[in-house]
N, C-alpha and C positions, 0 to 999 in steps of 0.2 A: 748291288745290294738294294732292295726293295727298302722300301724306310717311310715311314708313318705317311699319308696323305696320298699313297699308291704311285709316288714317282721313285727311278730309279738314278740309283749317286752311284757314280766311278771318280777314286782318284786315280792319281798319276802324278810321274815327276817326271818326264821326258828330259832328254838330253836339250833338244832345240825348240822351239815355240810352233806346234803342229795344232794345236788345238785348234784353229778355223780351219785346216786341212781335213781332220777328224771329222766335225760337226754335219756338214753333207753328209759324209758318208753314213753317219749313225740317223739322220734326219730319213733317209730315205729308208735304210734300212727297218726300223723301230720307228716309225711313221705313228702307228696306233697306240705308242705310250711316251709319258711325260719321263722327260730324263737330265741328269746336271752331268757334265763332264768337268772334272773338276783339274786345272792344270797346278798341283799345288808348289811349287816353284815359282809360279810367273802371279801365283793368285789370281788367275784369270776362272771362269767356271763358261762353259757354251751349254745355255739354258733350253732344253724344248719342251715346248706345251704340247703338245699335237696340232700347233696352227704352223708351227716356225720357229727356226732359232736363232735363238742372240747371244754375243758374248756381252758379259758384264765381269766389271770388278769385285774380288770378292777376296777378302782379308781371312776372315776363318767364317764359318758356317755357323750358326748358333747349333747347340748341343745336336747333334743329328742321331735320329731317334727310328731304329731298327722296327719293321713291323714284327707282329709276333710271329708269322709265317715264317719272315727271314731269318730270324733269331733259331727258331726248329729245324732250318732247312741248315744253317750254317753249324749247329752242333750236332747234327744229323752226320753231315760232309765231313767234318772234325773227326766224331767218333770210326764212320768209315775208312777214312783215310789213317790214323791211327791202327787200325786193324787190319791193315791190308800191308804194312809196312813189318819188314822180317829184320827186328831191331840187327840179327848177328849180320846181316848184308847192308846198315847203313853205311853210305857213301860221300861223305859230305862235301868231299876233293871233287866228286864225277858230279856231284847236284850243283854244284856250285855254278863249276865250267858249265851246264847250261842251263841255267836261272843263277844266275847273278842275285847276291846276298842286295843286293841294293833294289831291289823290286820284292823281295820275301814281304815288304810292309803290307804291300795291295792284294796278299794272296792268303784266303780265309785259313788253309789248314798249315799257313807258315808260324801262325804263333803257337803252337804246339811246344813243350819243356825240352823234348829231345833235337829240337834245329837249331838252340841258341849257342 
């Protein structure tokens, strides 16, 4: 998610504490943007600036605050994804088995009225 000040926030809630295993690989990767990895289980977040990254502790985020780009781009994906879905073929037995109801939090077009 892009969010106010042109950095990007991911959470998560992994099973085991990988968030320093992650942070390499997103440091190298996305080298040229500011980004939070956010472990929200462990409350840990792996912070980079474009110089390096570091983990720090972090209880909750104050208010986190969507750019207006992202706000467009994610009701954009919503509306799309809504329209592309043939209500008499939903599956919620075969979606399920592969995406697990316990990751739908992290995923922009799971809050839709028809997956709860």
């Amino acid at each position: 998610k892009l969010m106010e000040g042109n950095y990007y926030y991911a959470s998560f809630e992994p099973d085991h504490n990988i968030i320093s295993l992650l942070a390499p690989h997103f440091a190298k990767r996305l080298s040229d943007q500011k980004w939070v990895l956010h472990d929200l289980k462990r409350k840990t977040a792996a912070i980079f600036d474009t110089e390096g990254w570091f983990l720090s502790p972090i209880d909750a985020l104050q208010e986190l605050r969507l750019s207006d780009k992202e706000n467009d781009f994610q009701n954009l994906w919503k509306l799309y994804f809504k329209n592309i879905s043939i209500k008499s073929r939903t599956n919620l037995k075969l979606q399920r088995k592969y995406m697990p109801k316990r990751y739908w939090a992290h995923i922009v077009e799971m809050d839709q009225q028809f997956f709860t």
